[in-house]
N, C-alpha and C positions, 0 to 999 in steps of 0.2 A: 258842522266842522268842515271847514275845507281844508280835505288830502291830497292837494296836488294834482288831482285826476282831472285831465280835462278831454274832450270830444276827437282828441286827437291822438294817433298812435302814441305809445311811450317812444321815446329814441330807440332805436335799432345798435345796437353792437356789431359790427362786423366779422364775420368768421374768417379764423384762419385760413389762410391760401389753400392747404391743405383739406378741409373740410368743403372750400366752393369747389375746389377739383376732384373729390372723391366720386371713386366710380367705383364704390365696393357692391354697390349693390344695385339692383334696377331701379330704384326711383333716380338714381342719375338720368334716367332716360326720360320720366316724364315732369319732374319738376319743373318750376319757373325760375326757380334759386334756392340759396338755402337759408334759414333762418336759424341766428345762432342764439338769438336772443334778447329780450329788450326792456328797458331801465336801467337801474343802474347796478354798474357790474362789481362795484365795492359794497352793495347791502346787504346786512346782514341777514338777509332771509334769500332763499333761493326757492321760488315755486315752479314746483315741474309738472308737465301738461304733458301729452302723450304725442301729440302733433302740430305745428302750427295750422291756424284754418285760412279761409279766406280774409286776404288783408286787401284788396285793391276790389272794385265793381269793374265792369266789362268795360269804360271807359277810362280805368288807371288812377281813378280817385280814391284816396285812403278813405276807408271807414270803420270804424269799432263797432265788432258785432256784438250777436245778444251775450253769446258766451261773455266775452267780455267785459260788458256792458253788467253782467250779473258779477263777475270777480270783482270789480272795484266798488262795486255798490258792498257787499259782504266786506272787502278790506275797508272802508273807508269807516262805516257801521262799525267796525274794532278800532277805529281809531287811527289805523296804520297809513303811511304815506306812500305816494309812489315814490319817493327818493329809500325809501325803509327795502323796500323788493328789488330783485330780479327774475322775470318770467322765463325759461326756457324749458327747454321740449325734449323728449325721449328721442323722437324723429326731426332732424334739422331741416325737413324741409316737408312740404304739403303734398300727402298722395292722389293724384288727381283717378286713379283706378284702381285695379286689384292689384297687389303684388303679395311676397314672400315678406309676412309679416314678422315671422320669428329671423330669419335674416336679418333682416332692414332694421328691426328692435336691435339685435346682437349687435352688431356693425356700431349704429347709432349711442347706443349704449358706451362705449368707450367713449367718446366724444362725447359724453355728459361726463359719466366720471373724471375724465382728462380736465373738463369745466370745471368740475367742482373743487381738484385741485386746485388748480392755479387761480381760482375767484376765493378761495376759504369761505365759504357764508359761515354763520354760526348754527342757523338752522333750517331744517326743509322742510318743504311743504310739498308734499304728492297730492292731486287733483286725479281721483280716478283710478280705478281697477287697474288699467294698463299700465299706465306712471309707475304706482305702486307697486305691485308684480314686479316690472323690471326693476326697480330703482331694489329692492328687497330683498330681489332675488328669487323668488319666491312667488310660483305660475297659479297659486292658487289661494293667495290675499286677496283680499276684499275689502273695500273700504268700509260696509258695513259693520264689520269685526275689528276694525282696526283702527275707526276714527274715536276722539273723545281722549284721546291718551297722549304719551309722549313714547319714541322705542328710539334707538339706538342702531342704525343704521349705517354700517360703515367708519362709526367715527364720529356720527354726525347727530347730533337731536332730530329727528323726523317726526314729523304727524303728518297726517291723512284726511282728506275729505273729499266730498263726493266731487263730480266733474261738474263745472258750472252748467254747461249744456245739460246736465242729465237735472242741475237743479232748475234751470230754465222750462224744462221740458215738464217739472214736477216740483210744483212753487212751494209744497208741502216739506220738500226738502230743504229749502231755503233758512229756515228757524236753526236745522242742525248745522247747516252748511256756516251759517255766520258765530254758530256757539264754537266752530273749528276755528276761524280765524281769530277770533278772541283768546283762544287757547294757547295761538301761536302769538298776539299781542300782551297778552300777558305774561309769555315767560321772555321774552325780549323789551317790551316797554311797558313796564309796571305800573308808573308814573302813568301814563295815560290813561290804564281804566279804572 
């Protein structure tokens, strides 16, 4: 099946003025920009990641990493397109060091919620303990416990699964990781599986 995914970033959304000028927290200081989001921002699915990662190599050229690289393999395998998504992050921009993570989550967190407003998806998708936890509310979810299902999350249908990197890093997770995206393909496009 070809889903649209190709070797090259999905389009980028631009963040509010207000989000490129925020200096609520210390990764103002060491970001490169902010990353608000990317595909498309009318799909009915909104997947949230805890961070964005490296998007450019040391000479400025786009590349799609493993992470990456293992999400659309998993969406595409359910059937789902990239016009069907929108990817965005807990943290709207990349921490290149230590900072004040329950801050910078808090901060950041509005400025998802505020997204989800004003984009309406019909359902989410958390990627990972952190995602999760924040988006849930709730410092001591885990995706172990809480993937396989559907919960009710602000208003919104949520499911859960593991973080593509942690399925990268443990291929063994990959079988569940894709039985999640199907989860989420089947109660949105029926027809397809």
């Amino acid at each position: 099946m070809d889903c649209g995914f190709s070797p090259a970033l999905w389009p980028e959304i631009s963040p509010p003025a207000k989000a490129v000028n925020c200096q609520k927290c210390e990764l103002c200081k060491q970001r490169s920009r902010v990353i608000w989001g990317e595909g498309n921002p009318q799909a009915p699915i909104i997947v949230i990641l805890d961070n964005p990662g490296a998007r450019e190599d040391k000479e400025g050229k786009e590349f799609v990493c493993g992470a990456r690289q293992t999400l659309q393999a998993a969406a595409c395998q359910a059937s789902l397109k990239m016009e069907d998504m929108f990817i965005t992050y807990l943290l709207k921009c990349r921490p290149t060091r230590r900072y004040n993570k329950h801050e910078a989550r808090g901060i950041c967190k509005d400025y998802l919620l505020e997204q989800i407003e004003i984009q309406r998806p019909q359902l989410a998708f958390c990627l990972g303990d952190t995602a999760s936890q924040w988006f849930f509310g709730n410092m001591d979810a885990q995706v172990k416990f809480l993937r396989g299902k559907w919960h009710d999350v602000r208003g919104l249908p949520t499911a859960v699964s593991y973080h593509p990197l942690a399925v990268r890093r443990r291929p063994n997770l990959f079988y569940l990781f894709r039985q999640d995206w199907e989860l989420l393909a089947r109660r949105r496009f029926p027809e397809r599986i």
